[in-house]
N, C-alpha and C positions, 0 to 999 in steps of 0.2 A: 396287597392281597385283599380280598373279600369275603370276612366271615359269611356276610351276612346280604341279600340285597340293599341296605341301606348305604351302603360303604360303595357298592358297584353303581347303581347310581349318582351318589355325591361324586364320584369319580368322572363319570362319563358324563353327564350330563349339568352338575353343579346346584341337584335338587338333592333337598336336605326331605325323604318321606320316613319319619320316626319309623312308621309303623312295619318299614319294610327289615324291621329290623329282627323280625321272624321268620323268615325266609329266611332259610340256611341253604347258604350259596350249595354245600355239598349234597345237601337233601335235596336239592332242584336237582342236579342233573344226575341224582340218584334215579331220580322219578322220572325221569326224561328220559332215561336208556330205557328203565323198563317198559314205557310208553313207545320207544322207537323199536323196540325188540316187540312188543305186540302185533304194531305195527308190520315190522318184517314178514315174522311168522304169519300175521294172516296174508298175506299175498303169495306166500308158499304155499300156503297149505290151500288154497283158489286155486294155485295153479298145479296143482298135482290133485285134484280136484278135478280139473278139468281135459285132464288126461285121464282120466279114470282109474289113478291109482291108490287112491284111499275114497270110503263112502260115506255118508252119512245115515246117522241111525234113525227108526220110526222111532216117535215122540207124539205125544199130545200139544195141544195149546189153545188156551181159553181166547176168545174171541170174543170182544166187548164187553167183560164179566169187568163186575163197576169197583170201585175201592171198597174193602170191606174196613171195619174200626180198626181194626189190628194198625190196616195201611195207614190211617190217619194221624194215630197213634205214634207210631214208629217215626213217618214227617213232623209231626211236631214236636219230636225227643230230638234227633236229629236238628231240625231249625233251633231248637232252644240250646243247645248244645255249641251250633255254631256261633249266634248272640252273644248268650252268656261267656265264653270265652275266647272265640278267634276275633269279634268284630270288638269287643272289648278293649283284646290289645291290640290291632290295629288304631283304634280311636285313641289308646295311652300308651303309642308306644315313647313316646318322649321321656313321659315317666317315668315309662320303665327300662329308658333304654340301656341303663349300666350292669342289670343281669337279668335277660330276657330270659333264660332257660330256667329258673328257679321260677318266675309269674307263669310258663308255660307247666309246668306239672304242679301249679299248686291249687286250691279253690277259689281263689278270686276271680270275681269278673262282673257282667253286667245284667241285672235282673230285669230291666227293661229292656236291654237288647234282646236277651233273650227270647221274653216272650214276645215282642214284636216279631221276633227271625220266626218263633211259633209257629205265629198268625198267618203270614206269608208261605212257608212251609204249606201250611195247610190249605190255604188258598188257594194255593196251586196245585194239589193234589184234586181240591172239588171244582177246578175250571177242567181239570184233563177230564174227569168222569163225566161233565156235562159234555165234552166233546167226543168222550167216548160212544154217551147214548145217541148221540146224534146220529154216529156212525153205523152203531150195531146196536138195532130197539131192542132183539133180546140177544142175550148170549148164548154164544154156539164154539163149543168142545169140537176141537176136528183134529184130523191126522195129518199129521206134517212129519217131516224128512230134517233134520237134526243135522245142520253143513258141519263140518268136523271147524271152520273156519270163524263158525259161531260161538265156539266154545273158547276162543281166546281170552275171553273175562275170566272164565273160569281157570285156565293153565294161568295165566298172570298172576292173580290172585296165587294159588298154588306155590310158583313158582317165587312169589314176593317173601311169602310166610315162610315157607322152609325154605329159603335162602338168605335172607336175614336172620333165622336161627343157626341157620350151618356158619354163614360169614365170622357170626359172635364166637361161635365155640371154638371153630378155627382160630379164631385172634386170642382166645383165651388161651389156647394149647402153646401159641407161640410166646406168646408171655406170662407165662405158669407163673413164676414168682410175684408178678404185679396181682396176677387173679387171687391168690391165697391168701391173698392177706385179706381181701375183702368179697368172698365170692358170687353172692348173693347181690351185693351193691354193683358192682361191675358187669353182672349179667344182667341186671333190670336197666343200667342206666343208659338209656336211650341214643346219648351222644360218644359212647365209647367206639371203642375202633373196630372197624371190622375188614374181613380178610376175602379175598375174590375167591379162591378154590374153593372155601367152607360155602361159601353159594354157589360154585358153579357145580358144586360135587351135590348139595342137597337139594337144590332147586332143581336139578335136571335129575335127579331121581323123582321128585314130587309128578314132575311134567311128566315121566314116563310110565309112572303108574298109573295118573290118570288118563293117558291116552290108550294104555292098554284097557283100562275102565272103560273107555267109551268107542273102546273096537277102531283104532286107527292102530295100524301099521307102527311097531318101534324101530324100525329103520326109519324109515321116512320120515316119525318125528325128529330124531336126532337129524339128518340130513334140512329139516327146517329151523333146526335151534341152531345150526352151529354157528349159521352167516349172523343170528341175530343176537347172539353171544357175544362175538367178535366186536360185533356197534357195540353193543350194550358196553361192555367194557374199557372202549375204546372214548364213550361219551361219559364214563362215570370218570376216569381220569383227568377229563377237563375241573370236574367238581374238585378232585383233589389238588390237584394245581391253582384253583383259582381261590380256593380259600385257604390251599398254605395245613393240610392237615399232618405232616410230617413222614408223608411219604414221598421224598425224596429222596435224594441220591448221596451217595458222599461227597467230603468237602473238594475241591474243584477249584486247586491254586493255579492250576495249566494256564498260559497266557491263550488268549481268545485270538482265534487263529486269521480274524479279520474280515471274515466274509458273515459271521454269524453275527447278531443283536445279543448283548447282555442275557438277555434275558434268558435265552434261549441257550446260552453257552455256560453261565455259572451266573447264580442268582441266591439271594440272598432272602428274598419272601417276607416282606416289611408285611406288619401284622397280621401274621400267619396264626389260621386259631388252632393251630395244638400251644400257643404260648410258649416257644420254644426261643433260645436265642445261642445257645451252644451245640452248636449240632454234632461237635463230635463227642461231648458228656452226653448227651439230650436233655440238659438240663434246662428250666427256666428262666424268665427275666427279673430284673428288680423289680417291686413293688412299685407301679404309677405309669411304668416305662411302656411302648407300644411294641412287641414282642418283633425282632428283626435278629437274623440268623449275624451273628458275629465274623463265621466263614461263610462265605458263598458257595453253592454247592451246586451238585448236576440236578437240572429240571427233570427228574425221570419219567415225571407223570404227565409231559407234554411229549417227551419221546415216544411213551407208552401210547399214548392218541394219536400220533402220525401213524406209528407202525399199525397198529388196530384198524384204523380207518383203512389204510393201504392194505392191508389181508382181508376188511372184508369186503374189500372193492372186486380182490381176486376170487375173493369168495362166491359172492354175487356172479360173475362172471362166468365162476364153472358152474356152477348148479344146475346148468342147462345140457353143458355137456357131458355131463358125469350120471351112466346109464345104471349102474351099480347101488341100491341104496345101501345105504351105509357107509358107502367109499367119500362119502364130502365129509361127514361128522370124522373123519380116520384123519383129512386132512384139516379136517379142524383142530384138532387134538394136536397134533405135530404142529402146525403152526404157533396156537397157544405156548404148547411148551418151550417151543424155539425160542421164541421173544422174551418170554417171561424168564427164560433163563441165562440168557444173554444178558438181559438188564439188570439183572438181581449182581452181577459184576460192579455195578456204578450204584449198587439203592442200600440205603439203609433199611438191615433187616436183624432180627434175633437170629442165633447159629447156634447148629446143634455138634458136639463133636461124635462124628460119626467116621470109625476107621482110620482113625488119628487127623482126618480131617475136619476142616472147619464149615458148614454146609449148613446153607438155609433150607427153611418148610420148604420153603417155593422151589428153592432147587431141585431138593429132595421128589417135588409134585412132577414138573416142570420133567426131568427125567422117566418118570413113571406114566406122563402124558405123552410124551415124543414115541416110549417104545409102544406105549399101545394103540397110539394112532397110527404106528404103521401096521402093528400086529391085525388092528380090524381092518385096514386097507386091505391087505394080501387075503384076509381071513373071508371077508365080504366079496372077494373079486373068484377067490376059490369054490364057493358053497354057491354062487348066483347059479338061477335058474331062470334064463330068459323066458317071455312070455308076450305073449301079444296084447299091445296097449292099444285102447278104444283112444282119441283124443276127441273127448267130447265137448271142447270150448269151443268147436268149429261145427258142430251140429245144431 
């Protein structure tokens, strides 16, 4: 497994980059769904756009108006910021390579790089403004038209924030007794676990307030989140597979039925960083040892990425012919929950005993998703009121 890019690297290619040893393999493709769900969503929201079924709002916008101090200001906090401690450790990551995440939130770093990143920061802030005036001699305030497709910065953002606060608190609720003991230290620490509903439940509330904020359509937003929901989570499970975070599956003595790879049928996850080597205690390794699962167990979290990729292939697919808004996010919802509940069969999870039975969060979710994505299908297919669509991508 690969905590970190240094480890995926050394592997693949047989270069030894200390410094990549800050890159956290699960943080990349953390960032990378969110970047491919941006990504999604703005080409939806283009193309329901250019059908004329959401619009964009009047807005201002300054037009060649030059950097004021503030903006100088702010690039050379920012540059010094990066200096003093990303290019830092990059340049020691050797050094530091035996506990990277203690040098990542502490004070150390480099006064010189620092200000050098400063200098540059800044430099580039006063080439733009010379290439600004070149542009536009004076500055001119005008009225512009605000695409719903431009705000994607802003719903990411949104959607980043309170969905990494919902993911945490979700993880916290599933493991109450770990939280208690230390509540405060397990909410701030940066590297703890977090949970897909707590984000997909607070981040898609963030995104829906703010689109109702800036006058889009909340069908239509949900109908553009769903397909990029579906990547999004289907590309964060690579992160968790590839760096071994301990969400897998149960132990998986079944003999391998011959047509499948290892890997792929029961696997073991050699230095996996939740540091785990007893999978069915979840306990830890010895002291010095490189953390490798004792049983082998189901990959749940590359199932979880086939199946994900594959619904939102079907995803994609119908968006086009699905006339109804709302009726794609209904079948988004039911897909979600279908999967997610089926797997939760083979995954290691906390259980709550609920009616004498033994049932996870996700189950518990997972059933709550399924009926209400059909409930907003029929609900969304009941209440529509056809209308006559301009399709303006062709005028």
């Amino acid at each position: 497994m690969y905590p970190n890019f240094y480890f995926l690297f050394k592997d693949l290619f047989g270069v030894e980059l200390h410094g990549l040893v800050f890159v956290n393999t699960f943080g990349f493709f953390v960032a990378l769904s969110f970047l491919l769900a941006n990504y999604t969503m703005g080409l939806e929201l283009k193309r329901k756009e250019g059908q004329g079924l959401i619009e964009g709002m009047p807005g201002k916008k300054w037009f060649g108006k030059l950097p004021s101090s503030t903006d100088y200001i702010g690039n050379a906090v920012l540059g010094f910021v990066f200096g003093w401690k990303f290019l830092y450790l990059f340049t020691n990551g050797k050094d530091l390579f035996d506990d990277p995440q203690s040098h990542i939130l502490s004070m150390e770093g480099s006064l010189v790089l620092g200000v050098l990143a400063a200098l540059v920061a800044v430099g580039l802030k006063y080439y733009e403004s010379i290439q600004t005036k070149k542009k536009y001699p004076e500055p001119e305030l005008r009225d512009i038209t605000i695409r719903p497709h431009q705000r994607m910065g802003t719903m990411t953002l949104y959607a980043a924030v309170a969905g990494l606060l919902g993911a945490k608190i979700f993880d916290h609720m599933e493991h109450w007794d770990e939280f208690i003991q230390n509540p405060l230290g397990a909410f701030l620490d940066p590297f703890s676990g977090l949970t897909f509903y707590g984000g997909l439940i607070c981040g898609g509330a963030a995104v829906l307030w703010y689109a109702r904020k800036v006058n889009i359509s909340w069908k239509h937003m949900l109908d553009v989140g769903g397909p990029a929901m579906m990547l999004a989570y289907g590309v964060g499970r690579i992160g968790c597979h590839m760096s071994g975070d301990g969400d897998w599956g149960i132990v998986n003595n079944r003999p391998n039925p011959g047509w499948l790879p290892d890997w792929l049928w029961a696997y073991t996850y050699p230095n996996n960083v939740a540091g785990i080597c007893n999978p069915v205690e979840h306990t830890g390794c010895a002291e010095g040892t490189i953390p490798e699962l004792i049983f082998p167990v189901w990959p749940t979290p590359i199932y979880e990425t086939i199946m994900c990729l594959s619904l939102f292939a079907a995803l994609w697919y119908l968006r086009k012919r699905i006339s109804v808004p709302g009726v794609l996010f209904g079948i988004y919802l039911f897909m979600a929950g279908f999967e997610r509940f089926w797997i939760e069969k083979i995954r290691v999870n906390a259980t709550y005993n609920l009616f004498g039975m033994e049932i996870t969060q996700a189950e518990i979710i997972s059933v709550v998703l399924m009926l209400l994505g059909v409930g907003m299908i029929i609900w969304f297919k009941k209440t529509h009121k056809p209308k006559e669509v301009v399709d303006k991508s062709t005028t």
